[in-house]
CHARMM-style PDB file with segment names, atoms N, HN, CA, C and O in Angstrom:
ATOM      1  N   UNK     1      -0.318  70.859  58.608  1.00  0.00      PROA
ATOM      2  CA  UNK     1      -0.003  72.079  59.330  1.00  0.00      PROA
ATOM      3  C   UNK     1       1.521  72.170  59.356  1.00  0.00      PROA
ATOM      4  O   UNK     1       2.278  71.251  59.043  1.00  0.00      PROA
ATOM      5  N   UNK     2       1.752  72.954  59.621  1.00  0.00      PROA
ATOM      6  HN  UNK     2       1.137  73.701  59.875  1.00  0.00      PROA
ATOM      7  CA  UNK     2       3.740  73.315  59.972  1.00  0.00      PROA
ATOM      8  C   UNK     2       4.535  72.978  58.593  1.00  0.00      PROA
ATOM      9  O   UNK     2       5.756  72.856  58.500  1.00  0.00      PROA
ATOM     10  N   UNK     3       3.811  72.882  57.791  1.00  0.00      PROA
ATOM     11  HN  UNK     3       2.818  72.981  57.867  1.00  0.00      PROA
ATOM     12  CA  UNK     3       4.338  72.819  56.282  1.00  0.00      PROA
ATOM     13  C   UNK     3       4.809  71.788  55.500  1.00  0.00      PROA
ATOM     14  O   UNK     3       5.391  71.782  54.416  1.00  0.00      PROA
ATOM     15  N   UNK     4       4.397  70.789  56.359  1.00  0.00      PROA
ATOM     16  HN  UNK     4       3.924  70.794  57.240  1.00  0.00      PROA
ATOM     17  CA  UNK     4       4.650  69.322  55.844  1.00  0.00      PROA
ATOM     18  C   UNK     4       3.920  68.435  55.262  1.00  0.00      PROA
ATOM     19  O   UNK     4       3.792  68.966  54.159  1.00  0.00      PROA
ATOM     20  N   UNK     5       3.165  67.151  55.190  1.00  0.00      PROA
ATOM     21  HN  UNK     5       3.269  66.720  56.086  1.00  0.00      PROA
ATOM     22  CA  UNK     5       2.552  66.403  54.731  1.00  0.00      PROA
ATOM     23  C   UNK     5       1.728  65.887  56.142  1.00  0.00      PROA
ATOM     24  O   UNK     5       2.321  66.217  57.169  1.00  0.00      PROA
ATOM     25  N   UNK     6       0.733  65.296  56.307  1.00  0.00      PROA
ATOM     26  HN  UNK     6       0.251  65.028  55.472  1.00  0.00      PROA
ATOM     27  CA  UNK     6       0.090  65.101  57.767  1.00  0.00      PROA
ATOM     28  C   UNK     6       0.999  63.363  57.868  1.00  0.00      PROA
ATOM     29  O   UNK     6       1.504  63.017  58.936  1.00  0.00      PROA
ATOM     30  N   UNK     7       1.034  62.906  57.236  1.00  0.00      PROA
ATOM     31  HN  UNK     7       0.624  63.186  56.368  1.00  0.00      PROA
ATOM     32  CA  UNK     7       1.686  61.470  57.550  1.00  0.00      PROA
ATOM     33  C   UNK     7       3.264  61.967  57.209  1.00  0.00      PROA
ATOM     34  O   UNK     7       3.707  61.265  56.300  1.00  0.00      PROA
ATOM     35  N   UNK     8       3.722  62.439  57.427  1.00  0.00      PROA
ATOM     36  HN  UNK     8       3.362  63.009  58.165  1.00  0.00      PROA
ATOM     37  CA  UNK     8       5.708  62.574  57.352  1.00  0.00      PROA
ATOM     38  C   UNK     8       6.086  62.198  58.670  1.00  0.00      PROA
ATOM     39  O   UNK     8       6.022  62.756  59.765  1.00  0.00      PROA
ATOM     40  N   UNK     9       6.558  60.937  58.204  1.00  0.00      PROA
ATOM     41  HN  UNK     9       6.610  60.484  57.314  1.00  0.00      PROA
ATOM     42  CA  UNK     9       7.319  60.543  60.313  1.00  0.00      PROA
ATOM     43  C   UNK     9       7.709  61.454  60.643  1.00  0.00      PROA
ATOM     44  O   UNK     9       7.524  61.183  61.830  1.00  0.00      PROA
ATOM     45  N   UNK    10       8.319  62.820  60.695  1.00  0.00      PROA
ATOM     46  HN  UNK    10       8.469  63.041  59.731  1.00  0.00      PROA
ATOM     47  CA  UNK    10       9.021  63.950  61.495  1.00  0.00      PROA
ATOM     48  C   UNK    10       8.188  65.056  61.395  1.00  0.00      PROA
ATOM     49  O   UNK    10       8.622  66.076  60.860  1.00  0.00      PROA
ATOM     50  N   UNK    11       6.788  64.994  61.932  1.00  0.00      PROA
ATOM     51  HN  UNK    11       6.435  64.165  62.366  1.00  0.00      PROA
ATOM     52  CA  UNK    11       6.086  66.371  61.494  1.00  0.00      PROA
ATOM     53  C   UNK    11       7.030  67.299  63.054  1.00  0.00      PROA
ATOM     54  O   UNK    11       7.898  67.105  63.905  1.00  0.00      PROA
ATOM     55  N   UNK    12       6.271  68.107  62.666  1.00  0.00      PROA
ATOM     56  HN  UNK    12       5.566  68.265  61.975  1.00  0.00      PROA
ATOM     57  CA  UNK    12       6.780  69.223  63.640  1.00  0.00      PROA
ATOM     58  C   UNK    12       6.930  70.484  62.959  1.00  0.00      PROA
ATOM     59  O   UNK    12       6.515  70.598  61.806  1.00  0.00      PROA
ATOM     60  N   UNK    13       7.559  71.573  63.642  1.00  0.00      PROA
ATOM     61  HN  UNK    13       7.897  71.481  64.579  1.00  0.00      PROA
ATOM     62  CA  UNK    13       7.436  73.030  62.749  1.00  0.00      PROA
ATOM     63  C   UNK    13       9.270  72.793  62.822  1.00  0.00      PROA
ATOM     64  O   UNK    13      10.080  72.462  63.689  1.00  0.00      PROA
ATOM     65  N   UNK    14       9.327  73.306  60.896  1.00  0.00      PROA
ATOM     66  HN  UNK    14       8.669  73.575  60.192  1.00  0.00      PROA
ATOM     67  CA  UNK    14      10.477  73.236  60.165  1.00  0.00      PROA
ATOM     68  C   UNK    14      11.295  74.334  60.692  1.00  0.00      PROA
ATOM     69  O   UNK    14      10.659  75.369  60.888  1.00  0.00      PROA
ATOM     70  N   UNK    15      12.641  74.371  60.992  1.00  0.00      PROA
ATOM     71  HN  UNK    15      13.158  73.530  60.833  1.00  0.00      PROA
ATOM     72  CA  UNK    15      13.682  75.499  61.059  1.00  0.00      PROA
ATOM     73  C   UNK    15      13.685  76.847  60.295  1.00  0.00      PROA
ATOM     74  O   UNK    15      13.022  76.604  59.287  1.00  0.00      PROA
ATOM     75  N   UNK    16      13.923  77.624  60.264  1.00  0.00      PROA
ATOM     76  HN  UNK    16      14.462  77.822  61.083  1.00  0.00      PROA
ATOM     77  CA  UNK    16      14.247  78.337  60.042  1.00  0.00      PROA
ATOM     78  C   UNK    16      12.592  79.140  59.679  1.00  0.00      PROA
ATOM     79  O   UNK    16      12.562  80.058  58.859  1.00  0.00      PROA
ATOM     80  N   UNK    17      11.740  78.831  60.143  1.00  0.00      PROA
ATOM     81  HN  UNK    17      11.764  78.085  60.809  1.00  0.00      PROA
ATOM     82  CA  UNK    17      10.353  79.422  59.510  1.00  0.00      PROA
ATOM     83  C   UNK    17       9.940  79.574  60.690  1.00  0.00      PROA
ATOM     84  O   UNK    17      10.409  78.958  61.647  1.00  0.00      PROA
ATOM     85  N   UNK    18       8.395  80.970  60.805  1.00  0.00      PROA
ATOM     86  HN  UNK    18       8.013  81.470  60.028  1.00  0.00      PROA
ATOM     87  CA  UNK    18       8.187  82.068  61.588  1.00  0.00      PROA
ATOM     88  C   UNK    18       6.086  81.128  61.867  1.00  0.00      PROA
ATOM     89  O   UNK    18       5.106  80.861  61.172  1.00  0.00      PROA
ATOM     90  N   UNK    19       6.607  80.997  63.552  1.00  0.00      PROA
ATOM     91  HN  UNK    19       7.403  81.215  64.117  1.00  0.00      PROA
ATOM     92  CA  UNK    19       5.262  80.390  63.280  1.00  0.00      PROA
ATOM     93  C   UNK    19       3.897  81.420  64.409  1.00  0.00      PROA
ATOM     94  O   UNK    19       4.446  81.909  65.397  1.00  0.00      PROA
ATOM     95  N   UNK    20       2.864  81.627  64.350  1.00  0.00      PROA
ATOM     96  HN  UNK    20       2.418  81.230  63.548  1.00  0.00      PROA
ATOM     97  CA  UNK    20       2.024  81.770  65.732  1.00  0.00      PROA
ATOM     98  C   UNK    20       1.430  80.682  65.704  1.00  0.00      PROA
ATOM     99  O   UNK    20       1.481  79.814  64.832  1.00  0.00      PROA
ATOM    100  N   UNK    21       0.707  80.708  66.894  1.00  0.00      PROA
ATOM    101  HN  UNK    21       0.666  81.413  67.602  1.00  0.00      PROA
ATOM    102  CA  UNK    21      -0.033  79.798  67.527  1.00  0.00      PROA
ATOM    103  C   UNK    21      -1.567  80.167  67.632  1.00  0.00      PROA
ATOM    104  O   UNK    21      -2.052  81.218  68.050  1.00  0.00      PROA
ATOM    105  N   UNK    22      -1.989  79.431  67.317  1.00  0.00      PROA
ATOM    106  HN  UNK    22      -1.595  78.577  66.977  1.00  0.00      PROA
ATOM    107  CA  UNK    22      -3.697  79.556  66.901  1.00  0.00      PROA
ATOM    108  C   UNK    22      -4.111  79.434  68.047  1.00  0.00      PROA
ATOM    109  O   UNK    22      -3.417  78.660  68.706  1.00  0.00      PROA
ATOM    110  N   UNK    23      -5.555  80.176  68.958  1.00  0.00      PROA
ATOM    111  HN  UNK    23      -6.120  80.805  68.423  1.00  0.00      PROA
ATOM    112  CA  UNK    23      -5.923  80.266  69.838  1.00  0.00      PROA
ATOM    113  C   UNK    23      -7.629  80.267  70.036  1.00  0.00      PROA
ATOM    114  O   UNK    23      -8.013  81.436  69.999  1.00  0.00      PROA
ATOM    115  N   UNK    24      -8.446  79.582  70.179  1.00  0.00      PROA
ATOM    116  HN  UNK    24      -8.135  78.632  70.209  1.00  0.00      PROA
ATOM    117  CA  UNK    24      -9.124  79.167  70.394  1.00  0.00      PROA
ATOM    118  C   UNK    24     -10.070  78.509  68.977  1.00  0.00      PROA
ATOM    119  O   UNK    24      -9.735  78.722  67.812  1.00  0.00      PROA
ATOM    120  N   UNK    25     -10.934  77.928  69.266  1.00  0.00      PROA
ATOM    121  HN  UNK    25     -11.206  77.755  70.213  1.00  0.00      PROA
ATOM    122  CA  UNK    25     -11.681  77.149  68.170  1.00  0.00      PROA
ATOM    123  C   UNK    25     -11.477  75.581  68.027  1.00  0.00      PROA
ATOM    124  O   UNK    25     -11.265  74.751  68.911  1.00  0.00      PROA
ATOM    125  N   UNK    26     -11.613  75.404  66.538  1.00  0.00      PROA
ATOM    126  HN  UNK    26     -11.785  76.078  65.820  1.00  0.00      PROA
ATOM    127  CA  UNK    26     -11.098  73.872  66.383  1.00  0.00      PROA
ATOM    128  C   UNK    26      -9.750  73.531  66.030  1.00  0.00      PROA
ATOM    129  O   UNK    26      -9.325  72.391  65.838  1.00  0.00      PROA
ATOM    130  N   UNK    27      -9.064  74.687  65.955  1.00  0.00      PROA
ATOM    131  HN  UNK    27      -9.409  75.612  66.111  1.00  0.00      PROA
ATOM    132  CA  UNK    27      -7.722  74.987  65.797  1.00  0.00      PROA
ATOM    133  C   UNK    27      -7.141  75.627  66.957  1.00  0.00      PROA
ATOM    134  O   UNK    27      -6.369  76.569  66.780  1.00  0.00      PROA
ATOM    135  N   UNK    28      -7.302  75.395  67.631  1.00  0.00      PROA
ATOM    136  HN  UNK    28      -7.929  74.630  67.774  1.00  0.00      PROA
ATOM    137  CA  UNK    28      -6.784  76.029  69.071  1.00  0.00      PROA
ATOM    138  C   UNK    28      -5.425  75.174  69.432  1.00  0.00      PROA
ATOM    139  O   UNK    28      -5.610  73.993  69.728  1.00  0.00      PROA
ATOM    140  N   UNK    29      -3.926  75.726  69.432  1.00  0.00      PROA
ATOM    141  HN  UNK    29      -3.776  76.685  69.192  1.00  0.00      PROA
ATOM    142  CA  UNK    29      -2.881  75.045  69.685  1.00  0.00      PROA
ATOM    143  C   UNK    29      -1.815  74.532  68.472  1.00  0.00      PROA
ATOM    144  O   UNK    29      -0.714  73.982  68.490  1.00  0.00      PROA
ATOM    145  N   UNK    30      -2.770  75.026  67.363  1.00  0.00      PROA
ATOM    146  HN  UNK    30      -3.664  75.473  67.348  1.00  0.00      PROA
ATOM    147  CA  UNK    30      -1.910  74.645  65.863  1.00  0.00      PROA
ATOM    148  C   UNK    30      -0.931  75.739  65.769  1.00  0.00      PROA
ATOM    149  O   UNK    30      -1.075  76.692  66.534  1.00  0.00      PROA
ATOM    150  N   UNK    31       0.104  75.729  64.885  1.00  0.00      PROA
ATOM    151  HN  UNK    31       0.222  74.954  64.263  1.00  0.00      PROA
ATOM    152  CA  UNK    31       0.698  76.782  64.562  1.00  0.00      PROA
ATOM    153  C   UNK    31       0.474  76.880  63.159  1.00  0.00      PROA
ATOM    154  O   UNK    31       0.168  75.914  62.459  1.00  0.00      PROA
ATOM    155  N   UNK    32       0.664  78.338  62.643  1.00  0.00      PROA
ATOM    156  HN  UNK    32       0.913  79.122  63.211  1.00  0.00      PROA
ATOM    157  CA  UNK    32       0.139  78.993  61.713  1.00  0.00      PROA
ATOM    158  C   UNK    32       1.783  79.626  61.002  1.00  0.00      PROA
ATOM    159  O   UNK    32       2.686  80.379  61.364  1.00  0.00      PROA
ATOM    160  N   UNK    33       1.529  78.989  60.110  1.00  0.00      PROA
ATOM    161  HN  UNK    33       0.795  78.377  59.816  1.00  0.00      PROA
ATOM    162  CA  UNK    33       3.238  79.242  58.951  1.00  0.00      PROA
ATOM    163  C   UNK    33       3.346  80.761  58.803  1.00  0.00      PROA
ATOM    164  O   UNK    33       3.473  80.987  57.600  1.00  0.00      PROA
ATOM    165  N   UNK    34       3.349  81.779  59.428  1.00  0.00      PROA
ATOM    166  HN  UNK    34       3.245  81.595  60.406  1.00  0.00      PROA
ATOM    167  CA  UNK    34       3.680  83.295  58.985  1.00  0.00      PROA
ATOM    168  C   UNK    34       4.808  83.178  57.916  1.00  0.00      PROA
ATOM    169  O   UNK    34       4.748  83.259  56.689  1.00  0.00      PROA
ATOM    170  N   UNK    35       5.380  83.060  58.377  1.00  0.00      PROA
ATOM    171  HN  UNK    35       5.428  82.994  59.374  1.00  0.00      PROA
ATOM    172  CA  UNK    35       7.303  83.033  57.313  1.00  0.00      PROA
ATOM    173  C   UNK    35       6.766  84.277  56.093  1.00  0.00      PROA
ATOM    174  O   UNK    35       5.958  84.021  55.201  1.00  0.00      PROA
ATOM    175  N   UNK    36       7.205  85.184  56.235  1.00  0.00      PROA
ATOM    176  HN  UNK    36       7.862  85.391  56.960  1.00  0.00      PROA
ATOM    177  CA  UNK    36       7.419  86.053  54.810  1.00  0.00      PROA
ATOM    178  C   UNK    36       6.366  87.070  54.835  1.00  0.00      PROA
ATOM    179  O   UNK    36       6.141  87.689  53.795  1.00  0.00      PROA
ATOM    180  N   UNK    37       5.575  87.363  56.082  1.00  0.00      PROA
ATOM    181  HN  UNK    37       5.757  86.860  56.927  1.00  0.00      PROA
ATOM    182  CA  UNK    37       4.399  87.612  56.386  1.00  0.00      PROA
ATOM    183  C   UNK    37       4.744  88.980  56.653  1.00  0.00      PROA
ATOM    184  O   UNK    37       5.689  89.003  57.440  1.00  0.00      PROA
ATOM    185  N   UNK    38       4.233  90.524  56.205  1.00  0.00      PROA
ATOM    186  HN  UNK    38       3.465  90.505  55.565  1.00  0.00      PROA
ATOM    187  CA  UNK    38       4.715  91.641  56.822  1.00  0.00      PROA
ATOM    188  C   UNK    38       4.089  91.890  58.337  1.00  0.00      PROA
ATOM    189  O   UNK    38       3.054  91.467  58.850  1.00  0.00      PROA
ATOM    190  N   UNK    39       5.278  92.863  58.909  1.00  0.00      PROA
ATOM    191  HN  UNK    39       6.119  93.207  58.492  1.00  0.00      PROA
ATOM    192  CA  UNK    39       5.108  93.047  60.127  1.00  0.00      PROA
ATOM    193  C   UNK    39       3.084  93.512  60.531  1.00  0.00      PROA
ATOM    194  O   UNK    39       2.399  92.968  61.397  1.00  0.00      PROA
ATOM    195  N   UNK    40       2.751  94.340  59.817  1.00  0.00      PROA
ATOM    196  HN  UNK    40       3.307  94.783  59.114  1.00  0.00      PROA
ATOM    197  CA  UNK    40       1.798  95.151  59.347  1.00  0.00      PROA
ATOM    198  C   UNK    40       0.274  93.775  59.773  1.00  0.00      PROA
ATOM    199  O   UNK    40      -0.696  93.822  60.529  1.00  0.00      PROA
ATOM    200  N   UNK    41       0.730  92.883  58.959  1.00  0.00      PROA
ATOM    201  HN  UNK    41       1.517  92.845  58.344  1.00  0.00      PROA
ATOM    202  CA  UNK    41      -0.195  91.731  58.768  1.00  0.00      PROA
ATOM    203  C   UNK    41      -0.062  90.544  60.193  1.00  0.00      PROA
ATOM    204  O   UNK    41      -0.571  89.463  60.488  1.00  0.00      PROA
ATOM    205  N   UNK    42       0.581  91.160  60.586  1.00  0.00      PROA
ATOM    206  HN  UNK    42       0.994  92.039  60.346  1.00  0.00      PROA
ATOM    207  CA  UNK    42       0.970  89.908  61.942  1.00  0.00      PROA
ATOM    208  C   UNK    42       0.449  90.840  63.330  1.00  0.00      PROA
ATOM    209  O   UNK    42      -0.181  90.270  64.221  1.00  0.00      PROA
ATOM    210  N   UNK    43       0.698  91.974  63.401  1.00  0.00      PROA
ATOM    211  HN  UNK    43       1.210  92.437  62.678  1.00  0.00      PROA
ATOM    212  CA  UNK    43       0.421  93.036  64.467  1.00  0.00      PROA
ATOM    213  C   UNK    43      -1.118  92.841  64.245  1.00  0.00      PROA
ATOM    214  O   UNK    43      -1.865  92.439  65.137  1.00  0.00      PROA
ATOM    215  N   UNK    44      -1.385  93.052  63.413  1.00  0.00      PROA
ATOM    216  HN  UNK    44      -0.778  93.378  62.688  1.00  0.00      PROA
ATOM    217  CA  UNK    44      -2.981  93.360  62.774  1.00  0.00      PROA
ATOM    218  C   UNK    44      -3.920  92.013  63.999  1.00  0.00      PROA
ATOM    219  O   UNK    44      -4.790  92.245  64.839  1.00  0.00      PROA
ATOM    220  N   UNK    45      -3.352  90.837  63.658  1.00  0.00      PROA
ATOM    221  HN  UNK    45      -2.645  90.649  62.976  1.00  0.00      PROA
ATOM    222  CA  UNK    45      -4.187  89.939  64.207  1.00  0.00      PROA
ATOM    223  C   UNK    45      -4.888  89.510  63.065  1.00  0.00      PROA
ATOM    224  O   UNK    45      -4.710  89.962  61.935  1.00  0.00      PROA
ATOM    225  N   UNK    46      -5.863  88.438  63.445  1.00  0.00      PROA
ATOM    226  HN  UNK    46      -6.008  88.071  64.363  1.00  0.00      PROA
ATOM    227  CA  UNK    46      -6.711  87.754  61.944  1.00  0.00      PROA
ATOM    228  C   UNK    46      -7.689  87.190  62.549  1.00  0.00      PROA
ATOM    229  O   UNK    46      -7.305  86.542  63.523  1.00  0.00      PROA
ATOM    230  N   UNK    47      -8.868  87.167  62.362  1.00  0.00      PROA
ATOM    231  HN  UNK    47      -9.179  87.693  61.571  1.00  0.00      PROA
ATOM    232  CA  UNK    47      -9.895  85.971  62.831  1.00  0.00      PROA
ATOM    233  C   UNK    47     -10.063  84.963  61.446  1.00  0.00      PROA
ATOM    234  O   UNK    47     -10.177  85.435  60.315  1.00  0.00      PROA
ATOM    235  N   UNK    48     -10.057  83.578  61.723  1.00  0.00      PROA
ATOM    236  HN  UNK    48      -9.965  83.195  62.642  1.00  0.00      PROA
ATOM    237  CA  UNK    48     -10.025  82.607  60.981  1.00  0.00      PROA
ATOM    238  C   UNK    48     -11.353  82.115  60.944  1.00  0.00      PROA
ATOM    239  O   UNK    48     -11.992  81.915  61.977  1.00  0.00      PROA
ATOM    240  N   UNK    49     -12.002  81.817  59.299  1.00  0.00      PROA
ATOM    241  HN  UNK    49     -11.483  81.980  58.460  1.00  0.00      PROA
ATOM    242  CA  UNK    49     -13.332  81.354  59.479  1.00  0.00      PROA
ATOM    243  C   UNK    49     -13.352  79.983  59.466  1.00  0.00      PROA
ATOM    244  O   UNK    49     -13.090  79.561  58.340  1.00  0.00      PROA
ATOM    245  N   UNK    50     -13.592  78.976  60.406  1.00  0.00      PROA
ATOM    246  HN  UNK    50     -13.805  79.319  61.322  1.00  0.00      PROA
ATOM    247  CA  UNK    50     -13.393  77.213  60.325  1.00  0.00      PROA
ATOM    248  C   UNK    50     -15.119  77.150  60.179  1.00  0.00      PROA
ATOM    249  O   UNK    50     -16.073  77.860  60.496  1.00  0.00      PROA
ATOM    250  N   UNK    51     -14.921  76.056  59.606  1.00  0.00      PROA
ATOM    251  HN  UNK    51     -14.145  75.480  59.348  1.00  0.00      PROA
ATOM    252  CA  UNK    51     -16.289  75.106  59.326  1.00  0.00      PROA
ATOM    253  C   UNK    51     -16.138  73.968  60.476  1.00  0.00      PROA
ATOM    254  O   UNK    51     -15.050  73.419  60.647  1.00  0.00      PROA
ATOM    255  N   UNK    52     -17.139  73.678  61.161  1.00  0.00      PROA
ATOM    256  HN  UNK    52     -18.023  74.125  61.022  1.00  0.00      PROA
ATOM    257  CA  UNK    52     -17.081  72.878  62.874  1.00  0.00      PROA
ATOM    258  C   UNK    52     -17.766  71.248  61.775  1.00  0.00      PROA
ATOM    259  OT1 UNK    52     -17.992  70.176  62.336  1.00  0.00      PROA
TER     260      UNK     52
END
């Protein structure tokens, strides 16, 4: 998640990149890499399909 590798000693969300925050499910609390994302597509909202 946050654009890194899952084992990188410094995970976290990288500088200069555009993140939301995922809200309920099995992903509830992740952030979600927008960066480069049009306004259009972010206003919109998204439902995410996860496999449980």
């Amino acid at each position: 998640m946050y654009g890194r590798d899952h084992d990188d000693p410094t995970p976290g969300p990288l500088p200069h990149q555009t993140y939301a925050v995922l809200v309920g499910g099995p992903l509830d609390g992740l952030l979600l890499d927008i960066t480069g994302w049009r306004p259009e597509e972010i206003e919109d909202g998204v439902a995410l399909m996860t496999i449980a």
